[in-house]
N, C-alpha and C positions, 0 to 999 in steps of 0.2 A: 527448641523452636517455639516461638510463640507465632499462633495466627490470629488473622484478624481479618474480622469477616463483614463486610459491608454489605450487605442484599439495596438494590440500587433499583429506581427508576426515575429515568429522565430526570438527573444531578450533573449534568453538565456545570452549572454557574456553579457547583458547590465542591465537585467530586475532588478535584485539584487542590485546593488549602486544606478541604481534610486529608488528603494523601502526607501533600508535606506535613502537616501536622504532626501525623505519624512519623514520617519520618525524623521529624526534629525531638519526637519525645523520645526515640531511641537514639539519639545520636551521641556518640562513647561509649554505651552500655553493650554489656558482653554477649547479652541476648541475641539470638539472628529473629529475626521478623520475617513475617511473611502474610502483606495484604492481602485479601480474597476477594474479589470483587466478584458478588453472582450480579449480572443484569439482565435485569426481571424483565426484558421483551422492550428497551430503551427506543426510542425513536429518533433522541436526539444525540450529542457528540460526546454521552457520557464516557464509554468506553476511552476514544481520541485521547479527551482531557484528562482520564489517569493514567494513559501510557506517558501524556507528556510531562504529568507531576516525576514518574518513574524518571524522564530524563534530564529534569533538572536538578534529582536529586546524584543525579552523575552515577546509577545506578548503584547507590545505596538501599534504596528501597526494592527490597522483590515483588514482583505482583503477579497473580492471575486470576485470572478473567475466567469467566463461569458464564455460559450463556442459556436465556433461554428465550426462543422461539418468537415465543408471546408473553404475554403478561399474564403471570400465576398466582400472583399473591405474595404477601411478606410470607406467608407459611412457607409457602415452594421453596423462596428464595434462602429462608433459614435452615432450610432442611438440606437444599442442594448442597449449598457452602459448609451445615457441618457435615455430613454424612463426606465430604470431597477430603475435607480435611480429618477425618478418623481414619480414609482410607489411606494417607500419608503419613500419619504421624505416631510418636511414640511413646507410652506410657507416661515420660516425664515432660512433653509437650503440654502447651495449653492452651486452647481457643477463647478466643473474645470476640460475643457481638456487640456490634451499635448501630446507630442508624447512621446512612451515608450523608444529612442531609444539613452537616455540620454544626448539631445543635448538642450531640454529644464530645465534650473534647479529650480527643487524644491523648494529652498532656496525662490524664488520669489513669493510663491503662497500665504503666511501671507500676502501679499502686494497688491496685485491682489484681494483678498477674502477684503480685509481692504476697498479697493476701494466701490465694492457693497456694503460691510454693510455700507458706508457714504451715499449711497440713490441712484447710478449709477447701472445699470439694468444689463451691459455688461461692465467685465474689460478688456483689451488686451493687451497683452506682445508684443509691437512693436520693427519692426529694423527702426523704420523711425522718432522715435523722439530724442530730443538731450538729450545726453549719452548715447544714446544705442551704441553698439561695435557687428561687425561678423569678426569671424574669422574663417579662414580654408575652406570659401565657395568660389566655383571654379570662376574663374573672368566670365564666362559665365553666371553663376546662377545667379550671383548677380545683371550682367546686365539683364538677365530676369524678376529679381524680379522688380527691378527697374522701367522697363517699364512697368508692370503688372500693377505694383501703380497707373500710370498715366493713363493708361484704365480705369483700376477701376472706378478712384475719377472721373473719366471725363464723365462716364454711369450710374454709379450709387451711387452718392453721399450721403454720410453718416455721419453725424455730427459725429465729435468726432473721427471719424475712416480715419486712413490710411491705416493698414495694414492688407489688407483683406483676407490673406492666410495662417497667421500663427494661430497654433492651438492652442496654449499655450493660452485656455481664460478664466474669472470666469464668469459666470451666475449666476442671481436672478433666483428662482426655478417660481416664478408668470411668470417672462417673459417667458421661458421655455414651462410654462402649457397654455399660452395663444397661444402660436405658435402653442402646439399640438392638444388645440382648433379647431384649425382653418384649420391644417393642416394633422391632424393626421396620419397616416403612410408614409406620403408624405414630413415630415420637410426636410428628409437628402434621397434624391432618388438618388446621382451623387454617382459614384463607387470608384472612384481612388480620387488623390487629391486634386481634384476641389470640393468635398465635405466642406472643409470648409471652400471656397468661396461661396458656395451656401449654407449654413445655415445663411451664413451674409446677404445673399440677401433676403432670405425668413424672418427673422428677421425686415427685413427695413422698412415697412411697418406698423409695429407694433406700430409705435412710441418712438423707445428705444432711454433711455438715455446713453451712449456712453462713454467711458475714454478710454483713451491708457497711459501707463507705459513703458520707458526705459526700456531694457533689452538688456544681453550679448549673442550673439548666438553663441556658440564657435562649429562647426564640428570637432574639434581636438580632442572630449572628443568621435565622434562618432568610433564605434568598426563594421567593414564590411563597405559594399556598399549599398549608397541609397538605395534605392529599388525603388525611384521614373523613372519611365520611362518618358525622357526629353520631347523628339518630341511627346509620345502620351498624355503625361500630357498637353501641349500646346495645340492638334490638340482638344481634349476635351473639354477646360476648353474656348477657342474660343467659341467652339457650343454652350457649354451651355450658357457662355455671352450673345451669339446671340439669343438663346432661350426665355433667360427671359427676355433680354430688350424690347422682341416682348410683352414675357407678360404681361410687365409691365404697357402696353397700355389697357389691355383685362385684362383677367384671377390673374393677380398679381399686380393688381391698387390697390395703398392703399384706395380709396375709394370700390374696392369689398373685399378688405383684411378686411378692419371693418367691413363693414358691418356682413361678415361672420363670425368675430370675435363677433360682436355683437346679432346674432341668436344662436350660437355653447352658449352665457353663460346662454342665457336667458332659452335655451331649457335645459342644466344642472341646473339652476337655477329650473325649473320648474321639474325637476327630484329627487333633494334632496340632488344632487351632485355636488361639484367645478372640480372632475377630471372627466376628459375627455375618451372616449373611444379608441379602437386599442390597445391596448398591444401586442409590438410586439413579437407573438406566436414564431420565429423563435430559439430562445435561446434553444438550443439541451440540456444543460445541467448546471450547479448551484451548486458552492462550497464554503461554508462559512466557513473562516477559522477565 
């Protein structure tokens, strides 16, 4: 089973074409899929519009819906949808995020998901290897991203990995349950968009094996305004840099990250159980379509 997890706010204009999208990039293949759509406290007909992608896909595509309340953040939203999907799936499962807001495509995740099953832990749709193309991102952003790179690679060094902020990823489900392991309610705590900067970080530790994949970011295909806020996205995603590099010394040393990785299996081990505890209770509500 491959899942694919969309954390969603108010994508009504958009949520629809990325569904079929999905659907059409598995369409013959042996693989069963299964959309996840957490939304994030929508206001508008996000939900509506991907039950009725579901039914023009003649019920080829599976989906459910993941609700919350209010609006929590990409963090909640990443966290709700995987932590929903480890508690259904099976060792040789694999999760994919992206974002809902059709600027990552679909068409790529056969390729991304192909990666892990060759024995890679973590696939990632990079703009920084060669043949990858962005288009329509403001010359500002771009220089942003650019320089974010070279913070990154320069703090926190990560084989295999450049690009540490794009969501567009596939996970092995083991890698996944070994972070929850170790981390349990605590993988994805950052709110806004440095959440999935800091899943990468929390990951480091683990040992993962790493690949990056070309890919086309086209913003032309996006429908509204970011919703990323520039300056507080930055003034965050700083702190929190600053936060873990501290702990990376203390509290987030890959030597206490095993170790705790290595008490959390043995004490499941010694329980009867591979899964791990915390289920995050916060999910208000659940629609299998």
């Amino acid at each position: 089973m491959i899942f694919v997890i969309f954390p969603a706010y108010n994508e009504e204009k958009v949520i629809r074409p990325t569904l079929l999208a999905l659907a059409a990039a598995y369409r013959g293949r042996e693989h069963e899929v299964r959309a996840v759509l957490v939304d994030d406290g929508s206001s508008d007909r996000t939900i509506e519009e991907a039950n009725r992608a579901v039914q023009e896909t003649g019920g080829r595509l599976s989906l459910t819906v993941l609700q919350h309340e209010v609006n929590r953040g990409l963090g909640a939203g990443l966290r709700t949808g995987i932590y929903w999907c480890l508690d259904q799936a099976k060792d040789d499962d694999i999760l994919v995020t992206l974002d809902a807001d059709n600027t990552h495509p679909p068409a790529l995740i056969p390729t991304l998901v192909g990666r892990v099953r060759e024995g890679y832990d973590l696939a990632i749709a990079s703009r920084y290897r060669v043949g990858s193309e962005v288009h329509g991102v403001p010359g500002y952003r771009r220089a942003l991203s650019d320089v974010g790179r070279l913070i990154f690679q320069g703090m926190f060094y990560f084989p295999g990995v450049r690009d540490y902020t794009c969501c567009f990823r596939a996970y092995s489900v083991p890698l996944l349950r070994r972070a929850r392991l170790v981390y349990g309610d605590e993988l994805c705590t950052a709110r806004g968009f440095e959440a999935v900067m800091d899943i990468l970080l929390k990951l480091r530790p683990l040992g993962v094996r790493a690949v990056e994949i070309p890919f086309n970011l086209d913003y032309g295909e996006r429908v509204g305004q970011s919703k990323m806020k520039v300056m507080k996205t930055i003034r965050t995603t700083l702190a929190l840099l600053g936060q873990r590099w501290l702990q990376g010394f203390t509290t987030l040393s890959k030597g206490r990250i095993r170790a705790r990785l290595e008490a959390a299996e043995a004490a499941a081990r010694a329980a009867g159980s591979a899964r791990s505890p915390g289920r995050d209770s916060a999910v208000p509500a659940e629609r299998i379509s």
